[in-house]
TORPA-4810 file (N, C-alpha, C, O; in nm, 3 decimals):
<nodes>
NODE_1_-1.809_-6.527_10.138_-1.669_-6.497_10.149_-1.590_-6.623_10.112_-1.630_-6.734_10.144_X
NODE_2_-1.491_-6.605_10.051_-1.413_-6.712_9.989_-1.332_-6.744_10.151_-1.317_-6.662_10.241_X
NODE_3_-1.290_-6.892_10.148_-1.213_-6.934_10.199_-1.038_-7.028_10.167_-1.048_-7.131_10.099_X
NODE_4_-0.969_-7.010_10.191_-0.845_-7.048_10.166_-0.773_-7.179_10.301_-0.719_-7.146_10.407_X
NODE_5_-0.787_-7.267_10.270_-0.714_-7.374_10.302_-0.589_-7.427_10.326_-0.632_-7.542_10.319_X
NODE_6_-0.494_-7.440_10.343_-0.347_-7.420_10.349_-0.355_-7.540_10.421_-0.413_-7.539_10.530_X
NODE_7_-0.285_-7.684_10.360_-0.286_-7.790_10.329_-0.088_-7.887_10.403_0.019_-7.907_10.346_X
NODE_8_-0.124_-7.910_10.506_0.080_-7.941_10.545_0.042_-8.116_10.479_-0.045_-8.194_10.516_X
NODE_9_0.157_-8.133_10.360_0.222_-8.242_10.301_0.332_-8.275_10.339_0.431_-8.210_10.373_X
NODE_10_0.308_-8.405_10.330_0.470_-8.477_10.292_0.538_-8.410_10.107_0.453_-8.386_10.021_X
NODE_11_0.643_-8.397_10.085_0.640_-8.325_9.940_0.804_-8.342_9.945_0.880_-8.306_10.034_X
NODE_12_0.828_-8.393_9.850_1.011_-8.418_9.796_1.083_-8.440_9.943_1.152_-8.344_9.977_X
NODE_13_1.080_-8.526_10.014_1.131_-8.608_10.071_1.158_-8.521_10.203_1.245_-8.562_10.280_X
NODE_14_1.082_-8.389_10.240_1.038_-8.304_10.357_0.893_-8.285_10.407_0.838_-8.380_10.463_X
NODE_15_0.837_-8.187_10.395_0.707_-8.115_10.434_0.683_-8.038_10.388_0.787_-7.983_10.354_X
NODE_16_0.547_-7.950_10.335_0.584_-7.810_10.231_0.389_-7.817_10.278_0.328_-7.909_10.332_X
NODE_17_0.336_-7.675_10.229_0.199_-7.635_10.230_0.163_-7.657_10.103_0.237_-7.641_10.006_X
NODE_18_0.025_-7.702_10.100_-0.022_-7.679_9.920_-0.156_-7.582_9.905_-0.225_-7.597_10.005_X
NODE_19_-0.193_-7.524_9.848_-0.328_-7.464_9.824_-0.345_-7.514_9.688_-0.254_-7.502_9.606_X
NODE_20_-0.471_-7.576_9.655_-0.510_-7.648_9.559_-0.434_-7.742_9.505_-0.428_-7.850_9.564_X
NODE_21_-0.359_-7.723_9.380_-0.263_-7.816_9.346_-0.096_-7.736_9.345_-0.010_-7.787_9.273_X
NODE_22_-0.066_-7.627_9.418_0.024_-7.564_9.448_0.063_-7.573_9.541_-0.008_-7.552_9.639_X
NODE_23_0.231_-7.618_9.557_0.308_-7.685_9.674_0.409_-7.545_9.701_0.458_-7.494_9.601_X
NODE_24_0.439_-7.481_9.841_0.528_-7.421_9.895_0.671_-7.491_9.842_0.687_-7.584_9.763_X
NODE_25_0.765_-7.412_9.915_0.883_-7.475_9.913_0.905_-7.591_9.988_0.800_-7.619_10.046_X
NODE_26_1.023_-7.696_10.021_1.000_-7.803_10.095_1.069_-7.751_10.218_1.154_-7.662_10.205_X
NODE_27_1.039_-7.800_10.340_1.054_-7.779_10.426_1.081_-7.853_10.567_0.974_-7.888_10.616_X
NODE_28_1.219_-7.897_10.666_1.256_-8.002_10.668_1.227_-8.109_10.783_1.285_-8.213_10.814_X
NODE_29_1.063_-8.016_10.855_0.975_-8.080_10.931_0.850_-8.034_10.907_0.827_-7.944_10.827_X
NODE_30_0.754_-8.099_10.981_0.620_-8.074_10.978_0.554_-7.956_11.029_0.449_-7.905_10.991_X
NODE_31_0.656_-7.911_11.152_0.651_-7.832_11.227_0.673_-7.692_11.160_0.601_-7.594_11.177_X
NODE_32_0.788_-7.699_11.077_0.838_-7.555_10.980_0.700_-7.560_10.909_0.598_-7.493_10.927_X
NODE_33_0.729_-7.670_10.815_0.579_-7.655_10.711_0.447_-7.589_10.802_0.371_-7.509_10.749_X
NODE_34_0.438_-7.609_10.868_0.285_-7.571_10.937_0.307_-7.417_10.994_0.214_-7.337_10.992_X
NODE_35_0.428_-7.383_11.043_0.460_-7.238_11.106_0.457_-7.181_10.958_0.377_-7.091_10.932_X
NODE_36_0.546_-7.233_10.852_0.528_-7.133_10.734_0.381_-7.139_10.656_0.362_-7.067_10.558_X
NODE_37_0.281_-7.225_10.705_0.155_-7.210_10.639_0.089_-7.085_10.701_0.039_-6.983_10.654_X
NODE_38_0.112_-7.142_10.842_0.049_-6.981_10.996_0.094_-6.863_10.909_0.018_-6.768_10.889_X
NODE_39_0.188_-6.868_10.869_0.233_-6.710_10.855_0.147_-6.671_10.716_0.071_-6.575_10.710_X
NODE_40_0.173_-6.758_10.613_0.101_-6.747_10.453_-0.039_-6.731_10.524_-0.055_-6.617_10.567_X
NODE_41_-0.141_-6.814_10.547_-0.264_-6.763_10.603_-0.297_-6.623_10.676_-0.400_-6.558_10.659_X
NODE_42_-0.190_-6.590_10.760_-0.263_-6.460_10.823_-0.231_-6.348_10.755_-0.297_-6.245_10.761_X
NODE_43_-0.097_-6.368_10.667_-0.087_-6.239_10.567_-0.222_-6.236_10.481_-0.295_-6.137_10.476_X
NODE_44_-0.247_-6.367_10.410_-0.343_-6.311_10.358_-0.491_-6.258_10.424_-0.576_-6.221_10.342_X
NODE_45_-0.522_-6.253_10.550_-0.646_-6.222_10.599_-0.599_-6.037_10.620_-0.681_-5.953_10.656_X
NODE_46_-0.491_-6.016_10.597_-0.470_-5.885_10.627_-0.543_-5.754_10.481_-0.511_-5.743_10.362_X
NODE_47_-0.616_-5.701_10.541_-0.694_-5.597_10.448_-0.543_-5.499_10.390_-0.451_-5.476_10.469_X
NODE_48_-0.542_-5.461_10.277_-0.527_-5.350_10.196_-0.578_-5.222_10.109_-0.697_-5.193_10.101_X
NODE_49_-0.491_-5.160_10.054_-0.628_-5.048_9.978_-0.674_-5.099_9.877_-0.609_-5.188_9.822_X
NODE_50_-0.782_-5.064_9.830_-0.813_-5.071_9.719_-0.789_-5.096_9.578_-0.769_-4.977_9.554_X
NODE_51_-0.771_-5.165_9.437_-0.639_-5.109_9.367_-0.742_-5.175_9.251_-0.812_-5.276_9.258_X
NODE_52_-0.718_-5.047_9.110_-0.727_-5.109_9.017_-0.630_-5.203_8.966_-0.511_-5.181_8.983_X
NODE_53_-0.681_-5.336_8.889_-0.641_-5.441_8.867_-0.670_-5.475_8.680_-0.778_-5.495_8.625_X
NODE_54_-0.549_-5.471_8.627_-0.604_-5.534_8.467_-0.556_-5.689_8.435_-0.448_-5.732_8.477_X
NODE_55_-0.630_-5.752_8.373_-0.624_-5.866_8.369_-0.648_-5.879_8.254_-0.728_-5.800_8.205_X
NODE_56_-0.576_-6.008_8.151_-0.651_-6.066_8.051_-0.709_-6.197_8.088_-0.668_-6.274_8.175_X
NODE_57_-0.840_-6.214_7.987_-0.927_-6.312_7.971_-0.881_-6.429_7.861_-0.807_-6.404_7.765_X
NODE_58_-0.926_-6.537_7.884_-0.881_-6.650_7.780_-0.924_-6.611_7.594_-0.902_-6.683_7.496_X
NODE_59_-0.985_-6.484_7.599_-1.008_-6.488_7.470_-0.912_-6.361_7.429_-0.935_-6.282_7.338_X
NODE_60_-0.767_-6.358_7.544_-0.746_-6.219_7.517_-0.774_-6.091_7.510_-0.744_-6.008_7.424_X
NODE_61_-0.837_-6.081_7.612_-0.963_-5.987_7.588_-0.872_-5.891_7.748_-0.847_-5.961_7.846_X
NODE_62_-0.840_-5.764_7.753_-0.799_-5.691_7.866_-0.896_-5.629_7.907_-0.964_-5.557_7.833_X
NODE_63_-0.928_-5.655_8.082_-0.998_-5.604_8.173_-0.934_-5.520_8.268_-0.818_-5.511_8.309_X
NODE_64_-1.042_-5.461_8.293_-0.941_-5.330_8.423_-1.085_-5.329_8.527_-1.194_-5.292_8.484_X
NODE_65_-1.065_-5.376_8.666_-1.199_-5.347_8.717_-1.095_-5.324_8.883_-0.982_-5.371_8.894_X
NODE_66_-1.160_-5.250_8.985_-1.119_-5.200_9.105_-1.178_-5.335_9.187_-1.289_-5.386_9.174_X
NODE_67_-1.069_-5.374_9.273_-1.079_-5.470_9.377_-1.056_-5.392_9.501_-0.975_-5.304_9.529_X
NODE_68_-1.201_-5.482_9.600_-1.135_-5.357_9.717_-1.001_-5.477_9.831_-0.969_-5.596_9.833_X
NODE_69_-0.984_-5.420_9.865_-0.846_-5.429_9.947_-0.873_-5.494_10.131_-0.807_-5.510_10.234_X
NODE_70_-1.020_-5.514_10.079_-1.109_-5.517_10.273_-1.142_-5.667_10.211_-1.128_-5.740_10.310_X
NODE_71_-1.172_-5.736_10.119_-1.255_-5.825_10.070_-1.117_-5.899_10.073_-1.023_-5.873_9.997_X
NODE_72_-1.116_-5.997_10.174_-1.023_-6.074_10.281_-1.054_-6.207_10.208_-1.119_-6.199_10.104_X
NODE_73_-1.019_-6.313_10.245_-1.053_-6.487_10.252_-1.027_-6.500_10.387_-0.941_-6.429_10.439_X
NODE_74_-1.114_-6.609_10.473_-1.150_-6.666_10.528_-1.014_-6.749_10.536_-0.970_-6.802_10.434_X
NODE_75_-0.967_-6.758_10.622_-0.807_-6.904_10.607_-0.823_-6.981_10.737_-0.880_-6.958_10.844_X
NODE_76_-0.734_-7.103_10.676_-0.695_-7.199_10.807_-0.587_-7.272_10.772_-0.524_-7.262_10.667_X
NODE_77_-0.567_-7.354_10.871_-0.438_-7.426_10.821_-0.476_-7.604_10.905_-0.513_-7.641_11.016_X
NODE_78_-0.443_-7.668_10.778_-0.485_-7.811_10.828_-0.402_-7.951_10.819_-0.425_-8.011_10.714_X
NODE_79_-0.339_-7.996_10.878_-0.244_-8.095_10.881_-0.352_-8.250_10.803_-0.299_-8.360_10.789_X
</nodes>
C-alpha cells in the first residue's frame, strides 16, 4: 500500500504542507499548516467508487483502465 507523507514547512515567510516537491498554500502559523495537513491526509484515506480513469502516457499514447475507489494511501502528517 502506498503511503503519503504530508510534510509542515517554513515556506514564503509563513508555514504551508509539502508532499514531495509540492507546497500547499502559505499559512500564517505552524499550527494552521499542520491542522490544514490533518484535514488533506484524512480526506485522502477516505474510500470512493470505483471510476474509469483515461490518461495519457509520455509517448502520447491514451489509456483508459478502472481504479478502484477502496485502494486508499496510508497518510501521516510530520512536522
Amino acid at each position: 500500500m502506498a503511503r503519503v507523507t504530508y510534510l509542515v514547512v517554513e515556506h514564503d515567510g509563513g508555514w504551508a504542507y509539502k508532499v514531495d516537491d509540492v507546497f500547499s498554500e502559505t499559512f500564517p502559523t505552524r499550527n494552521d499548516a499542520h491542522a490544514a495537513a490533518a484535514r488533506a491526509a484524512a480526506e485522502q484515506r477516505v474510500p470512493d467508487e470505483d471510476r474509469v480513469i483515461s490518461y495519457e502516457d509520455q509517448n502520447y499514447r491514451w489509456h483508459e483502465e478502472t481504479v478502484q475507489g477502496g485502494d486508499r494511501p496510508e497518510t501521516d502528517v510530520a512536522d
